[in-house]
N, C-alpha and C positions, 0 to 999 in steps of 0.2 A: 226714888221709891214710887212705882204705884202701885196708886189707891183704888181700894176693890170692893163695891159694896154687892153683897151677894143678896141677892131678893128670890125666895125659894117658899112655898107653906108648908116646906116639908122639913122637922126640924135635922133629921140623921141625914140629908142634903147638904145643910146647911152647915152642920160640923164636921161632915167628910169635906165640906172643901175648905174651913177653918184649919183643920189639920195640913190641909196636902199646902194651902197657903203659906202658913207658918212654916212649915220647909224649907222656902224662897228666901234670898236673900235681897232682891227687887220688886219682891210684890207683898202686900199689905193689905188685912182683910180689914178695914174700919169701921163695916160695919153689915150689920143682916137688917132684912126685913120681911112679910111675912105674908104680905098681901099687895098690891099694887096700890093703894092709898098711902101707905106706910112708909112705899119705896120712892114717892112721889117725894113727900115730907123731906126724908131722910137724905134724898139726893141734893136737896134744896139746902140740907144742914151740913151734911158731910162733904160735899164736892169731891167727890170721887173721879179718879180718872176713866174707871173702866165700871158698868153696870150689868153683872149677870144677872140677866132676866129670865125666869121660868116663865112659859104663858100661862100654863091654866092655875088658876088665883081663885078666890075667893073675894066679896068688895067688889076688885078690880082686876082685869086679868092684865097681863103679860102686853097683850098690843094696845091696851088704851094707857096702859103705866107707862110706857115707852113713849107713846104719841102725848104723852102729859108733861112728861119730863124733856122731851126734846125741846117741846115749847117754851120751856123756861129756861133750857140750859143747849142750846142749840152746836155746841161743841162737845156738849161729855158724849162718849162713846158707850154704847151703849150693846152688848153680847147676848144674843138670845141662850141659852142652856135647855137644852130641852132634850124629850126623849124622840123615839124615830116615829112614834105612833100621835106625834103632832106634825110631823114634815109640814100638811098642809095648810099650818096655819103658821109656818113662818115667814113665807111672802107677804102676808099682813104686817106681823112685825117687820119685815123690813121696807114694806112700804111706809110703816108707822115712825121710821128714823131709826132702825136698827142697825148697826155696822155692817154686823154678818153673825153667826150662828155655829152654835156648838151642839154636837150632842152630851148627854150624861154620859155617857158610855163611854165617853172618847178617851184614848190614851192621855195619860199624865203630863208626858213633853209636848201632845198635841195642843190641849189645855190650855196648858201654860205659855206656851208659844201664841195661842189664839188671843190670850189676855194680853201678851205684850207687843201685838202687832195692831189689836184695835187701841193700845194706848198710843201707839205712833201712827195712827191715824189708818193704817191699813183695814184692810176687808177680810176676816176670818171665816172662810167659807166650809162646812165639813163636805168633801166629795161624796160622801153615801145619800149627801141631800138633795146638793147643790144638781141633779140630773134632774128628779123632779120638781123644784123649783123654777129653772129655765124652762122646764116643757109646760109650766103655766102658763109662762109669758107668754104674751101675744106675739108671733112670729113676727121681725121686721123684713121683707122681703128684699134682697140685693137690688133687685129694678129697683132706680127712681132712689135709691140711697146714693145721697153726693156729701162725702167730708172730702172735706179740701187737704192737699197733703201736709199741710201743716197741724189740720185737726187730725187727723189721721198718726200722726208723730205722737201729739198728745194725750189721744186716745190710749196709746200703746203704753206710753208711758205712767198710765191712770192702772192701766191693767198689768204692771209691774208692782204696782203698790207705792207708786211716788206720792209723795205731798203735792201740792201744786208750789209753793216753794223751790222743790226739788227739782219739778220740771222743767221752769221758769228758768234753774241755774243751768240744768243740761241743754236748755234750747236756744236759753242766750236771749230771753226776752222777759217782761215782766212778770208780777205774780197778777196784775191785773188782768194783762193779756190772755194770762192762760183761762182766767176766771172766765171771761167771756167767748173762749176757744170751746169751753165747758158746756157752757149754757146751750153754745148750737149744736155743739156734739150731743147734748142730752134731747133739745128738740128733735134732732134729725133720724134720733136712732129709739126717740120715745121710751126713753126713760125718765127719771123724777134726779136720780141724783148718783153721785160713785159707786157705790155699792151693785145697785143694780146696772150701772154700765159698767163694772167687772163684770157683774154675772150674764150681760149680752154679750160682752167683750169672747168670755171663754167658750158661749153658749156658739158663738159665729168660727170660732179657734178649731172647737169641735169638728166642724164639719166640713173643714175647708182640708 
């Protein structure tokens, strides 16, 4: 079963997705909160697998609750929810440790699909966002970009939505190894961490 803690100050949010939760027969709503202090707390008490994050909060908003709760829980997965007249403040959250990013609006199985992909550790990207976001990013230029063809394998396989587990079994080498395939592959192409190298990954997919 996973665990869903929903952090929203909006409480008819909050019970529209207590209902559509309760629907599921693999996801499980543990718990609400109501400000980013709260959710801070609560994430801290409830350990949750997945945390839908609204940004804008009262307290504390949405990117420093996120960048508060990662610090102490550096594996829970963490869902931005938000509407489309915040797009540009979800690069933050996901520079702040966010998976990836939902909107309100979004269809029900997209939703629900987005919550059980950041519990397995994937990147839940909504594409009505995910264009403006990339065109934030500082462009990496082709010149003077060198992954080695084995980072290059791994990269690919990062932006299929593998674990590095998963990778390590597909490529027949450790989960250490892949860790530090990772780390050059994030120097080289200047990013911070998976998320954001899917969202280079499909931003370079784009245009080729």
């Amino acid at each position: 079963m996973i665990r869903v803690l929903v952090v929203d100050d909006h409480r008819v949010v909050r019970m529209g997705l207590k209902a559509l939760l309760e629907e599921t027969d693999d996801i499980d709503m543990v718990g609400w909160a109501a400000d980013g202090e709260e959710a801070t707390r609560m994430a801290m008490e409830l350990q949750p697998h997945v945390v839908l994050m609204d940004l804008s909060m009262p307290k504390m908003d949405g990117v420093e609750a996120t960048r508060s709760i990662k610090a102490q829980n550096p594996d829970m997965s963490i869902v931005v929810l938000t509407s489309f007249s915040d797009r540009g403040r979800v690069l933050a959250a996901l520079d702040a440790g966010a998976i990836g990013y939902q909107l309100k609006d979004a269809e029900t199985e997209s939703l629900l699909d987005g919550i059980r992909n950041a519990a397995n550790g994937h990147a839940p990207l909504d594409p009505r966002v995910a264009t403006e976001v990339l065109a934030s990013r500082t462009a990496v230029e082709d010149e003077g970009l060198k992954l080695t063809a084995r980072e290059t394998e791994v990269l690919d396989l990062l932006g299929e939505g593998m674990l590095n587990k998963q990778i390590a079994r597909r490529l027949g080498i450790s989960e250490s190894t892949v860790k530090s395939h990772l780390t050059r592959i994030f120097q080289t192409i200047g990013v911070q961490d998976r998320t954001q190298a899917a969202l280079w990954l499909e931003r370079r997919s784009g245009k080729d």
